[in-house]
C-alpha positions in Angstrom: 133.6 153.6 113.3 132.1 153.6 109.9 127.7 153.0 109.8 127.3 149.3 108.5 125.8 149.5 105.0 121.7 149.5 105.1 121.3 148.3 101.6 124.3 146.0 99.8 125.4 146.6 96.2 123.7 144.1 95.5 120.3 145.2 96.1 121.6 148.3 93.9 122.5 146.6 91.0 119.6 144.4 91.5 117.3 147.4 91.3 119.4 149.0 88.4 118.7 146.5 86.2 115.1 146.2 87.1 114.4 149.6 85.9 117.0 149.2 82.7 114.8 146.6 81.6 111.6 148.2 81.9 112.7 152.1 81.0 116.2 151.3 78.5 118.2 154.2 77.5 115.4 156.6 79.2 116.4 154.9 82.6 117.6 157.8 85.7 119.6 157.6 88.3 115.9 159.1 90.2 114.0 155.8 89.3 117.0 153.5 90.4 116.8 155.1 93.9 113.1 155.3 93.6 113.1 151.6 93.2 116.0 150.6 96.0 114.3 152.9 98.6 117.5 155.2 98.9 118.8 158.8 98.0 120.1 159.4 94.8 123.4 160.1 96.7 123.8 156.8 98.1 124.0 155.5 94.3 127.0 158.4 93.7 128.8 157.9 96.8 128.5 153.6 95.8 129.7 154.3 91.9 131.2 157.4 91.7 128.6 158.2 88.1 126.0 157.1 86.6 127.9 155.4 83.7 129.7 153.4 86.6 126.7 152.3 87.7 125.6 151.2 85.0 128.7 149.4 83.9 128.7 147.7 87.6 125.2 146.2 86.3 126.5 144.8 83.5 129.1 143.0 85.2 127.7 141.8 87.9 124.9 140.4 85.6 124.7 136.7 86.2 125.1 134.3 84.0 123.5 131.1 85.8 123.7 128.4 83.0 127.4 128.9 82.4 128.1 127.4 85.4 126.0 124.4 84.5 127.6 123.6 81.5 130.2 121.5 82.7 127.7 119.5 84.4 125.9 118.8 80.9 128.6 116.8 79.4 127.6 113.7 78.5 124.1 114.1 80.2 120.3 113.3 78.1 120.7 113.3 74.2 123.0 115.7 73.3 120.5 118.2 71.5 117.9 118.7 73.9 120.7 119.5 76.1 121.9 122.0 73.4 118.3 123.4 72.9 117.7 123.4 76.8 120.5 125.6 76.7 119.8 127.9 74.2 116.5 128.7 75.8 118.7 129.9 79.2 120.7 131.7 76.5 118.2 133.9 75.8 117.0 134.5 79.0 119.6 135.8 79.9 120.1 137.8 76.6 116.8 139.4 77.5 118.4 141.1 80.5 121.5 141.8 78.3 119.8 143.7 75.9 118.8 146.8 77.4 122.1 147.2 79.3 124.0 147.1 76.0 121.4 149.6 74.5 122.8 152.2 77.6 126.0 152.0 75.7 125.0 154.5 73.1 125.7 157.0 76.4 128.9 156.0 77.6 132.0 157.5 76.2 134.6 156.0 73.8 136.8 155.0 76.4 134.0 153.0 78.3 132.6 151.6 75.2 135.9 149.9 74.7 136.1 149.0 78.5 132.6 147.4 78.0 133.0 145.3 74.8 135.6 142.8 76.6 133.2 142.7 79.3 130.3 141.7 76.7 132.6 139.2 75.0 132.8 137.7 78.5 129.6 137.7 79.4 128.6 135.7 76.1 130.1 132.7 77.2 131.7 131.9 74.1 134.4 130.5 75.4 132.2 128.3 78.3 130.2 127.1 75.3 133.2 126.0 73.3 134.3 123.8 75.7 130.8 122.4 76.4 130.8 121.6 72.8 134.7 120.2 72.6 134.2 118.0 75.3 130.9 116.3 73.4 132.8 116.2 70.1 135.4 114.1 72.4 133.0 112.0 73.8 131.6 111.4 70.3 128.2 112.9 71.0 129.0 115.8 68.3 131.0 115.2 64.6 134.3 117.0 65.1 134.2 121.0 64.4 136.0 123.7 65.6 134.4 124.6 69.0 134.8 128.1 68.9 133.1 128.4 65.5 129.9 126.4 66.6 129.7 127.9 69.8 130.0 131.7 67.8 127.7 130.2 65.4 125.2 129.1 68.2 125.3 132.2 70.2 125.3 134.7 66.5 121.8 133.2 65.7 120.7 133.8 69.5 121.8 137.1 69.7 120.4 138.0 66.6 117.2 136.8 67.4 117.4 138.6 70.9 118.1 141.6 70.0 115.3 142.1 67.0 112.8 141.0 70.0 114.2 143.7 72.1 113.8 146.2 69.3 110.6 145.2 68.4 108.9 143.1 71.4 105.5 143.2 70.1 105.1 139.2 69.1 103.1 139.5 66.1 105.8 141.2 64.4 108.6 138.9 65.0 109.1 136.5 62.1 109.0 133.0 64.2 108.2 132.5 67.9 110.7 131.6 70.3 110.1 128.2 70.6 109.7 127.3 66.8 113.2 129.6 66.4 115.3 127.3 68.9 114.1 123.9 67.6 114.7 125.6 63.9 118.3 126.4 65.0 119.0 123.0 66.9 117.5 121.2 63.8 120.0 123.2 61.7 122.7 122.3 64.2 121.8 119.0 64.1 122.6 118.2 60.1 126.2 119.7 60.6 127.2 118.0 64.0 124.5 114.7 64.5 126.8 111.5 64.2 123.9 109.8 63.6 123.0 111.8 60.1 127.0 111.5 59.0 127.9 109.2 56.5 130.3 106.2 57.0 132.8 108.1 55.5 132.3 111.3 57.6 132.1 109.5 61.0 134.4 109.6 63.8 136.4 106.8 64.3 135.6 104.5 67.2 137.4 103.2 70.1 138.2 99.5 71.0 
């Protein structure tokens, strides 16, 4: 009978990504076991390679506020909601970061494996349907969903990744904080009901 597991994948990923974020590209497999309290084997005979095991940490990375977002229709006024969100956007996007930057290690064949993951993990398409389903409750003028939520997440990524390149504070052009509010303000004169003219504004029901 096969030993029970003492430590689950879990706790392996969970530790990968621990040291990825504080070590990046310079991250070994050494530190990872270091850090979970096993061998270095146990991490070979779990993922096969290193590349695996970084690509396991990747996709098991998760994504806690697309699962909300369905729950945020129709909830509070429409843009805090959308600026609530893009804060958890870029939490998230913080952890992101330096597991994309281990991608500079990986061969062709598992760069392309990893970009549909990435696209996945974005969320663009949970984000277009948040946003489609408050232009149909009239909360947001009609636009494409898939272009706002691109849009949305293009100006957050951005922003997350110069941070991660450069994360001393006093060199990034606007704090986090004054960035979001910028981009919801900016948001808010192409998609605000409220700012569109009569002309411009969706019909109503009744």
């Amino acid at each position: 009978m096969a030993r029970p597991q003492s430590i689950s994948d879990e706790l392996l990923l969970d530790a990968t990504r621990a040291v990825i974020r504080e070590r990046g590209a310079s991250t070994t497999t050494a530190e990872i076991a270091e850090r979970a309290g096993v061998s270095e084997g146990t991490l070979f005979h779990r993922f096969g390679t290193k590349q695996k095991l970084y690509r396991a940490a990747l996709e098991s990375l998760p994504v806690p506020w697309a699962a909300t977002l369905e729950s945020r229709v129709g909830r509070g006024a429409v843009f805090d909601e959308l600026e609530s969100l893009a804060l958890d956007v870029l939490r998230f996007m913080d952890e992101l970061m330096p597991l994309l930057s281990l991608s500079a290690s990986m061969t062709e064949e598992q760069r392309a494996r990893s970009k549909g993951i990435e696209g996945k993990r974005f969320g663009e398409r949970a984000i277009a349907a948040y946003i489609e389903a408050e232009i149909r409750l009239g909360r947001l003028l009609p636009h494409d969903p898939e272009v706002v939520a691109l849009s949305f997440l293009g100006a957050l990524h951005s922003y997350a990744f110069n941070r991660y390149m450069q994360p001393d504070p006093r060199v990034l052009a606007l704090p986090e904080k004054t960035f979001v509010r910028g981009l919801i303000q900016l948001l808010r004169g192409g998609l605000d009901p409220a700012s569109a003219s009569p002309r411009k504004r969706p019909p109503t029901s009744g």
